[in-house]
N, C-alpha and C positions, 0 to 999 in steps of 0.2 A: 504494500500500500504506500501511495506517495502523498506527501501534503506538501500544497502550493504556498499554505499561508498559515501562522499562528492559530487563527480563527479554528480550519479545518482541525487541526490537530488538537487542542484545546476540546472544539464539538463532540472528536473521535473518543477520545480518553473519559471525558465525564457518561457518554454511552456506556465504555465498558467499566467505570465504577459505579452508575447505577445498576447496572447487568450482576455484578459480582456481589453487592448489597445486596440484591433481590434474590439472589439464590441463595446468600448466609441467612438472611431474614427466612426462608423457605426449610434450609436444612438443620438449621441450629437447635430450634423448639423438636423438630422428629427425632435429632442425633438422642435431645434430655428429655424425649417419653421413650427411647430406646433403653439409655440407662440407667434410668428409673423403673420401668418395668423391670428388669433383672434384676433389680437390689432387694426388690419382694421376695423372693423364695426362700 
């Protein structure tokens, strides 16, 4: 991928830090009802 201009590259980056957020927000709560449930037994 190339950028022309600060602008592009700045636009690209904050994409994939929302991207990266939204899947720690997504797998984080699954990872701690994973080990939580196995501390029951």
């Amino acid at each position: 991928m190339e950028f022309f201009t600060l602008h592009d590259f700045m636009t690209y980056t904050k994409g994939v830090t929302y991207l990266v957020m939204g899947g720690i927000l997504v797998f984080m709560p699954l990872y701690w009802l994973y080990l939580t449930d196995r501390d029951d037994d």
